[in-house]
MARTIFI-66335 format. One record per residue (C-alpha): x, y, z; residue in three letters; chain; residue number from 0. Coordinates in steps of 0.05 Angstrom, whole numbers. Example, Ala and Ser with C-alpha at 12.3 -4.5 7.8 and 13.67 -1.06 7.14 Angstrom:
! residues 2
- X/Y/Z/code/unit/pos
- 246/-90/156/ALA/A/0
- 273/-21/143/SER/A/1
! end
This chain:
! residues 402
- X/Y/Z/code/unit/pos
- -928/86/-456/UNK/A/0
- -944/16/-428/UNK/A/1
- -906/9/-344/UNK/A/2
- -853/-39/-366/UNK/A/3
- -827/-78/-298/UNK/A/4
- -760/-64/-276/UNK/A/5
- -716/-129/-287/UNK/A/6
- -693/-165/-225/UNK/A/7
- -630/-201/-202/UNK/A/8
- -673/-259/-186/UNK/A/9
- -686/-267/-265/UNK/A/10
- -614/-284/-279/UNK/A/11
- -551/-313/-265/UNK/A/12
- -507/-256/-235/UNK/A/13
- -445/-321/-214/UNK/A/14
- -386/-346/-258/UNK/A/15
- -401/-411/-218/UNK/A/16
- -381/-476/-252/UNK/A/17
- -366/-427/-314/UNK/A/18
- -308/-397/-279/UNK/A/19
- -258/-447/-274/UNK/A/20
- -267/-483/-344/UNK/A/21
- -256/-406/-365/UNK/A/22
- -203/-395/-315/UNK/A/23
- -161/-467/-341/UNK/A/24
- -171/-447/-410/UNK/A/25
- -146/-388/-411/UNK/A/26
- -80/-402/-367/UNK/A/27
- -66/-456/-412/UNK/A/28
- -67/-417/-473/UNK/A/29
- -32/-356/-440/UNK/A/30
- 26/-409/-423/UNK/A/31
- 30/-441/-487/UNK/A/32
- 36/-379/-518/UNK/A/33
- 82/-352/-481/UNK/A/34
- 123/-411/-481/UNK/A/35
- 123/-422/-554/UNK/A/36
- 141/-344/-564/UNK/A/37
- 194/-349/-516/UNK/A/38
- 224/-413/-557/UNK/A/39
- 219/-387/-618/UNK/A/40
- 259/-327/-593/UNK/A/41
- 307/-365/-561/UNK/A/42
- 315/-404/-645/UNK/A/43
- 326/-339/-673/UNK/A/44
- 398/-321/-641/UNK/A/45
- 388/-254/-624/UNK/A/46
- 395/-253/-549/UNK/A/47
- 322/-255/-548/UNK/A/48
- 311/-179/-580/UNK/A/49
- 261/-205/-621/UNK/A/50
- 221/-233/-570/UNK/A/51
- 228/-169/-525/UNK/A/52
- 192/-124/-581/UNK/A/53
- 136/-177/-593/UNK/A/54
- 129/-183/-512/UNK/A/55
- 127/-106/-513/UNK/A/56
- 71/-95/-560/UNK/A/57
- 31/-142/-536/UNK/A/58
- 42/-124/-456/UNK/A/59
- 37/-49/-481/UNK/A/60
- -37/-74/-506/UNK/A/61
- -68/-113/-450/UNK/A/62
- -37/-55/-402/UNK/A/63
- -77/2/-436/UNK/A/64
- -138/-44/-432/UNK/A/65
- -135/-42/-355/UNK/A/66
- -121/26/-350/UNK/A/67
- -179/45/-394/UNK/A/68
- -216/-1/-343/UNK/A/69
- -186/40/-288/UNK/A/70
- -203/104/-312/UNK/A/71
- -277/88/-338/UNK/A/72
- -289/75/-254/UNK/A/73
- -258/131/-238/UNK/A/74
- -301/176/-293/UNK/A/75
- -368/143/-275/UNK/A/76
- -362/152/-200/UNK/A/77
- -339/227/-211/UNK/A/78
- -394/239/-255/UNK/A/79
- -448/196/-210/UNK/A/80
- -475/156/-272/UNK/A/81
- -523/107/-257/UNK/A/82
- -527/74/-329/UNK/A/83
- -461/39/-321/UNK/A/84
- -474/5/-244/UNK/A/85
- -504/-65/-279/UNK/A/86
- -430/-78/-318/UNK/A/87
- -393/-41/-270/UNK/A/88
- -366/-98/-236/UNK/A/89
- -333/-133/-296/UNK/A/90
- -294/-59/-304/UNK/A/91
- -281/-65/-236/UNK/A/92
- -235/-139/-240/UNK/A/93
- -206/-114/-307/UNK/A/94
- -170/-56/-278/UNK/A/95
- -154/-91/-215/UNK/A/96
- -106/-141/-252/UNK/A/97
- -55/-88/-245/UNK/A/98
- -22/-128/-200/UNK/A/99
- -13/-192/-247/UNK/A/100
- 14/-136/-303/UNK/A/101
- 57/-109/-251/UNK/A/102
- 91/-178/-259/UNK/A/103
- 77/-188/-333/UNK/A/104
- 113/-123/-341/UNK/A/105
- 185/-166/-308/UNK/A/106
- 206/-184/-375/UNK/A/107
- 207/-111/-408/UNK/A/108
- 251/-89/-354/UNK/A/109
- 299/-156/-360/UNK/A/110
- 297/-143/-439/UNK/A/111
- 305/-68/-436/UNK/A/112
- 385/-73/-456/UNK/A/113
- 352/-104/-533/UNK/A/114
- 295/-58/-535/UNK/A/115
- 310/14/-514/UNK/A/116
- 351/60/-551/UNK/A/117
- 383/95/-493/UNK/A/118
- 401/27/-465/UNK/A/119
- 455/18/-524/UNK/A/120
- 521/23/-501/UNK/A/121
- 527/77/-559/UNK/A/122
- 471/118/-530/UNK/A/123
- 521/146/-480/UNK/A/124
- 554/189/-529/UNK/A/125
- 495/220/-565/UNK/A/126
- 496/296/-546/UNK/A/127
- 412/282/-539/UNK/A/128
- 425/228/-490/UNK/A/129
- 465/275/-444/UNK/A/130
- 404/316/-427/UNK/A/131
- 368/252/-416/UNK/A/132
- 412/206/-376/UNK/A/133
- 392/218/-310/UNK/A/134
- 319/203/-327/UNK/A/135
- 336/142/-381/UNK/A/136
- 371/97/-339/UNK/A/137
- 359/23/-321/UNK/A/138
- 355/33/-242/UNK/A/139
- 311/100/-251/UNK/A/140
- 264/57/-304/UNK/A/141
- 254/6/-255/UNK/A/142
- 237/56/-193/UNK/A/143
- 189/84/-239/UNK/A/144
- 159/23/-266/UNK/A/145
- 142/1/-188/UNK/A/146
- 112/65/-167/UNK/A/147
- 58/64/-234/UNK/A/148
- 40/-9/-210/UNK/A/149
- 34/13/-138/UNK/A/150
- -8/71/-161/UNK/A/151
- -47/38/-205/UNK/A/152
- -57/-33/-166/UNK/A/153
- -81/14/-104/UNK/A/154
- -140/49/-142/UNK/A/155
- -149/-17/-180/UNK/A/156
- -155/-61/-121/UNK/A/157
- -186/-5/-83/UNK/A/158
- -247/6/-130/UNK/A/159
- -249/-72/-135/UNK/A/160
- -253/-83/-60/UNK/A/161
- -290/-31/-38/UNK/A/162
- -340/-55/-84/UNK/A/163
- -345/-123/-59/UNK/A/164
- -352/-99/3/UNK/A/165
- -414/-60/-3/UNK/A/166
- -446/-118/-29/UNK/A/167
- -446/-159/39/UNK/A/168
- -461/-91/81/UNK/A/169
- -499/-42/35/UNK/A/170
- -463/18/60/UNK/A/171
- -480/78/18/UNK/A/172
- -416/113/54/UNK/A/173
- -385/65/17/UNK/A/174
- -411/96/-65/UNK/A/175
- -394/168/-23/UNK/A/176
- -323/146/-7/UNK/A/177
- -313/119/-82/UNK/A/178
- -341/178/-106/UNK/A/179
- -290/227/-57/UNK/A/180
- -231/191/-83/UNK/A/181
- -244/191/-155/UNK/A/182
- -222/256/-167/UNK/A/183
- -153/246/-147/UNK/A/184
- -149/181/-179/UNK/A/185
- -159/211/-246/UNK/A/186
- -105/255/-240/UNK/A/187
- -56/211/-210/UNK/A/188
- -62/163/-259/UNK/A/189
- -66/210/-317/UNK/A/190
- 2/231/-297/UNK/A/191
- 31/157/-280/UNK/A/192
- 1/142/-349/UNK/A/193
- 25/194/-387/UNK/A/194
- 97/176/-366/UNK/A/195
- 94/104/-367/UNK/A/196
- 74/116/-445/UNK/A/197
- 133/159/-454/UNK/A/198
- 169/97/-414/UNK/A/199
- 142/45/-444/UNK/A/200
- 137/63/-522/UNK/A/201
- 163/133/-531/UNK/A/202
- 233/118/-497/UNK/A/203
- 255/65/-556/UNK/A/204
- 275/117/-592/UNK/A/205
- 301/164/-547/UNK/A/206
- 305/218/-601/UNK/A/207
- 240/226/-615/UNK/A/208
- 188/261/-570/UNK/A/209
- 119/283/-562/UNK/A/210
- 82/317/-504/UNK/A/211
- 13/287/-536/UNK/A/212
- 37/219/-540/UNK/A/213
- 7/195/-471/UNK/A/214
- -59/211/-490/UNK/A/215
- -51/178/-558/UNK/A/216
- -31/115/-521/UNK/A/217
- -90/131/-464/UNK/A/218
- -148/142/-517/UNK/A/219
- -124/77/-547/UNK/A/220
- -129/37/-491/UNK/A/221
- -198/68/-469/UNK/A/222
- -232/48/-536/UNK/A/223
- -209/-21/-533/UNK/A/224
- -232/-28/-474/UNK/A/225
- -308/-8/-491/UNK/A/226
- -294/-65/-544/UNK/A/227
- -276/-118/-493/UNK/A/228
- -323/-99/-447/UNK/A/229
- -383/-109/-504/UNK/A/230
- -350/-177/-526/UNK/A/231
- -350/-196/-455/UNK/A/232
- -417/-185/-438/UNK/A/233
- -443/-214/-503/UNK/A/234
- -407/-281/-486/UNK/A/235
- -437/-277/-409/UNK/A/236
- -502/-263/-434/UNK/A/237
- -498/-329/-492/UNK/A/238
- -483/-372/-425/UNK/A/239
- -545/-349/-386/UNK/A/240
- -510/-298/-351/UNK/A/241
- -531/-212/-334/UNK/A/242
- -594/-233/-397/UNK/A/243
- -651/-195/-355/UNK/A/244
- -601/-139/-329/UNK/A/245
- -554/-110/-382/UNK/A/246
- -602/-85/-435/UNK/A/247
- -598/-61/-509/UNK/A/248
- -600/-1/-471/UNK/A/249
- -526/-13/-446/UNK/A/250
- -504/-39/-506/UNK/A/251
- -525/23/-537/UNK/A/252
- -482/63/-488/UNK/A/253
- -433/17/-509/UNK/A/254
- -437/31/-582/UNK/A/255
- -425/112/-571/UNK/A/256
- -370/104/-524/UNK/A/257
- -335/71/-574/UNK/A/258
- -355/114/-630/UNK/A/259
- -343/170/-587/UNK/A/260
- -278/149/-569/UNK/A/261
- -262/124/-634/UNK/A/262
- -265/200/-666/UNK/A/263
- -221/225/-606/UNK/A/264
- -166/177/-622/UNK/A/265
- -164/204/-690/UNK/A/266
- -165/272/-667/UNK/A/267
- -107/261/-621/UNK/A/268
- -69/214/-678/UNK/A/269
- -79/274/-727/UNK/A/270
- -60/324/-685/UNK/A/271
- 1/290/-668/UNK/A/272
- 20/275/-737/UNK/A/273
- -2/353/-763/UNK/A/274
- 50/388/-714/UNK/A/275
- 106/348/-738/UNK/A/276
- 91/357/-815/UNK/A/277
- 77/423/-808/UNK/A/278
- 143/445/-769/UNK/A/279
- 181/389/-817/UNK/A/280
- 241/390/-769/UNK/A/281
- 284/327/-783/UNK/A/282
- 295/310/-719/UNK/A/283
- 224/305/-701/UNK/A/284
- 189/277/-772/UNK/A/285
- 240/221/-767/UNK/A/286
- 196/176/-721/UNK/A/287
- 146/182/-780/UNK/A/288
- 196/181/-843/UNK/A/289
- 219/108/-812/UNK/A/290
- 137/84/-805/UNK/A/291
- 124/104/-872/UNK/A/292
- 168/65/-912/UNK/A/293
- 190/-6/-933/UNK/A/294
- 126/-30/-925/UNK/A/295
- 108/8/-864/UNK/A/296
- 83/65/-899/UNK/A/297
- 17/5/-923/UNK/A/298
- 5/-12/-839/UNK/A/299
- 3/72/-834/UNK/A/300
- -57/58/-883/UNK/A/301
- -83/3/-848/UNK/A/302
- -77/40/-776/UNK/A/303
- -124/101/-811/UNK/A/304
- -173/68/-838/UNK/A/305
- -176/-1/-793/UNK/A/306
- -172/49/-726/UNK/A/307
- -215/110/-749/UNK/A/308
- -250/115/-818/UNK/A/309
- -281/45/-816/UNK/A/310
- -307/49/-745/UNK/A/311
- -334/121/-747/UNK/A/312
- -369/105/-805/UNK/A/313
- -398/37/-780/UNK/A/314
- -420/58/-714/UNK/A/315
- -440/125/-732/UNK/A/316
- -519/109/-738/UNK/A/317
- -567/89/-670/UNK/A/318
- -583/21/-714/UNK/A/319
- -511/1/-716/UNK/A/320
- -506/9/-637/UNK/A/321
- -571/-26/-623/UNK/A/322
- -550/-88/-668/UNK/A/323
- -519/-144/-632/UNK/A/324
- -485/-174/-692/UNK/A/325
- -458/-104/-705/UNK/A/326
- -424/-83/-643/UNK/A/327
- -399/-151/-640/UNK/A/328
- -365/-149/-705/UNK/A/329
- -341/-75/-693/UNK/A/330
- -315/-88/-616/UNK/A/331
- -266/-141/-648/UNK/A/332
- -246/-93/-710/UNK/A/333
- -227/-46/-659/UNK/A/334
- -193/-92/-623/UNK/A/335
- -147/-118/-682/UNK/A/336
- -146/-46/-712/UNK/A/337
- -112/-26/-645/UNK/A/338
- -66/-81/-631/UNK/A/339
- -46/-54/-705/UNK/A/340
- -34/9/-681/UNK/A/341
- 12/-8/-634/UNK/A/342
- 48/-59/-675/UNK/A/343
- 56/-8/-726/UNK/A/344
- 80/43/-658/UNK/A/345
- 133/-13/-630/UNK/A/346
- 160/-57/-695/UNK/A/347
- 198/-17/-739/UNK/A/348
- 251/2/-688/UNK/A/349
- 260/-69/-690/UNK/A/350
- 253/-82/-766/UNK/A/351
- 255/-23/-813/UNK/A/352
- 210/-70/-867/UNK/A/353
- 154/-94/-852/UNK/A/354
- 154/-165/-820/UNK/A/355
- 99/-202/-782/UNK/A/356
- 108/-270/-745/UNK/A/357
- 82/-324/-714/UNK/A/358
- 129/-309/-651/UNK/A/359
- 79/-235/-650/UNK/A/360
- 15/-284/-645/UNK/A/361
- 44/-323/-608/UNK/A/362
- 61/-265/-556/UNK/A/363
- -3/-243/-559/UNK/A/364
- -44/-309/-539/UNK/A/365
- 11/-313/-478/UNK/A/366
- -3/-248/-446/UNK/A/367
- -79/-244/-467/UNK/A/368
- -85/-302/-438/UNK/A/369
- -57/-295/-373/UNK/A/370
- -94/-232/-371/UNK/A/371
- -163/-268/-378/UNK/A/372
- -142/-323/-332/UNK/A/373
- -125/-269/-283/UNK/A/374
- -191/-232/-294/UNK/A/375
- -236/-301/-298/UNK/A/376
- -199/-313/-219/UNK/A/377
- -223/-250/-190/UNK/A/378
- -293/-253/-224/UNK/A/379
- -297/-315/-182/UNK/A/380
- -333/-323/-125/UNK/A/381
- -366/-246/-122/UNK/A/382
- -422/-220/-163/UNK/A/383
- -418/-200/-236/UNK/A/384
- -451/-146/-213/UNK/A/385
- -457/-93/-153/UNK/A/386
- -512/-121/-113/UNK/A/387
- -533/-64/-67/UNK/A/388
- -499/-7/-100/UNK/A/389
- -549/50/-81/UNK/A/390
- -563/68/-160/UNK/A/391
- -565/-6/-189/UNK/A/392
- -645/0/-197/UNK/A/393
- -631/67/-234/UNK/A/394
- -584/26/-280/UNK/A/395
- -624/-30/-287/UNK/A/396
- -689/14/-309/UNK/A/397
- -639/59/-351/UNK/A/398
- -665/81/-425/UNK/A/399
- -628/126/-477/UNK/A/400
- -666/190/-492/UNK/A/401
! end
């Protein structure tokens, strides 16, 4: 085989530079528009805003798992010392330190909680369930818990994010060794802080209903929607000039089985989930399912199987699919629409028991999405895309699939 050079950082842009704050306007004038017209349309419909809390909710719940699957993507590769991942690892790195922002994104669930959560009914008080839960579903314990997930996960965020940053004036290896040392603890702190905050966050609107799997439904979700905005964000840096000579086919490949790989996990975990309530067939429990299964829910069940799992598995199952551009473009925003789906289909019936989609739901989602982005555009700004003297970035930028 022919010595092909290593690419440089000198044959690229590696800056957001004038980019950043066309991006950065943009996308904070959609995000308020959005919100704003969301937040009036709720305000037309008369119902003490309860429609607008479950639109808010899905699409907060959505752009939350994102950064968490940021968060815990860091954590993985620097417990695992991979090397492939060093040349995007920065663009994971401001993603999952946006916590902060969500942590005040997050201000209007807990305002709205009275129209959204079941055990926030006045009539919740006298359900013999709700007695064994009262102490743990109440408004002042929901808010102390709420703070200390942001404060975990806004410290590892920020932490990762930082520390990075830093290396890149001094070079420190202590500083990769340090990252690495922490990571392990990171993963299971915020496996547990995620875990409940999914119970929390979705779980809780029907307080009835249960499921010890359901964190990792709402985890795996997050992670593989992640993969698919981290390939549609590269792609766009990469059409303005930006990381062309540094983040390879090679990564895009790595890309393209992440999110097949993690595309067959979430249906693993969906149909587990599902199984164990069919097969027991306790009312109590198949109830959750009975009521997204019916009136028209019972078609976005359909939708969730084959938009979330059967289409994606089967169109990034072959090396061709994950080494095509075109491809993983198209299939990073399926999954992305396939999972906001998902969560739609997860949140909306306990607000509508037939099927209804509105322009208030789109609306929602071009608010928070784009606050997100402006809030992830800001921190990009002014630092590196990438790690510039992270001890294994030559390894990454040389990296091949076997």
């Amino acid at each position: 085989m022919a010595h092909q050079r290593v690419p440089s950082l000198k044959d690229t842009e590696t800056m957001l530079s004038s980019l950043g704050p066309k991006v950065f306007n943009a996308c904070l004038v959609i995000g308020l528009i959005g919100l704003a017209a969301a937040l009036g349309l709720g305000l037309a419909e008369g119902d003490n805003l309860r429609h607008f809390g479950f639109s808010y909710l899905v699409n907060f719940a959505f752009f939350l798992s994102i950064s968490l699957g940021a968060l815990f993507f860091l954590a993985i590769m620097f417990i695992t010392k991979a090397s492939w991942n060093v040349v995007i690892r920065r663009l994971a790195e401001v993603i999952a330190a946006i916590m902060p922002l969500l942590g005040l994104l997050a201000i209007p669930v807990i305002l709205l909680a009275g129209q959204i959560y079941g055990w926030a009914q006045p009539d919740a008080r006298t359900s013999h369930a709700m007695a064994h839960k009262a102490a743990f579903l109440s408004k002042d314990a929901f808010i102390i818990r709420w703070a200390i997930y942001f404060a975990i996960w806004s410290a590892y965020g920020l932490f990762y994010w930082r520390t990075s940053v830093k290396q890149d004036g001094s070079g420190d290896v202590a500083l990769t060794r340090r990252l690495e040392n922490y990571s392990g603890h990171a993963l299971v702190v915020c496996s547990l802080a995620t875990s409940l905050a999914a119970m929390d966050l979705l779980m809780s609107i029907d307080f009835l209903w249960f499921s010890t799997i359901f964190g990792v439904y709402y985890w795996t979700g997050g992670f593989v929607t992640f993969f698919a905005v981290l390939t549609l964000i590269t792609l766009g840096l990469q059409s303005t000039g930006r990381l062309t000579k540094i983040v390879s086919m090679e990564h895009y490949h790595d890309y393209g089985k992440l999110m097949f790989g993690f595309t067959f996990f979430w249906g693993y975990i969906a149909f587990s989930q599902y199984m164990l309530y069919w097969y027991a067939n306790i009312p109590e429990e198949t109830a959750w399912y009975m009521l997204r299964s019916e009136n028209g829910w019972g078609w976005v069940a359909l939708a969730v199987l084959f938009g979330t799992f059967l289409a994606p598995f089967c169109g990034l199952l072959s090396v061709q699919a994950k080494r095509n551009l075109g491809m993983m473009a198209f299939w990073a925003a399926w999954i992305i629409v396939a999972q906001w789906v998902n969560l739609y289909w997860v949140v909306m019936p306990e607000f509508s028991h037939s099927f209804t989609i509105s322009i208030m739901d789109l609306a929602a989602f071009f608010g928070v999405g784009g606050i997100w982005l402006a809030g992830i555009t800001r921190l990009a700004m002014g630092t590196s895309l990438v790690p510039l003297k992270d001890p294994r970035l030559e390894e990454s930028l040389r990296f091949e699939n076997v």
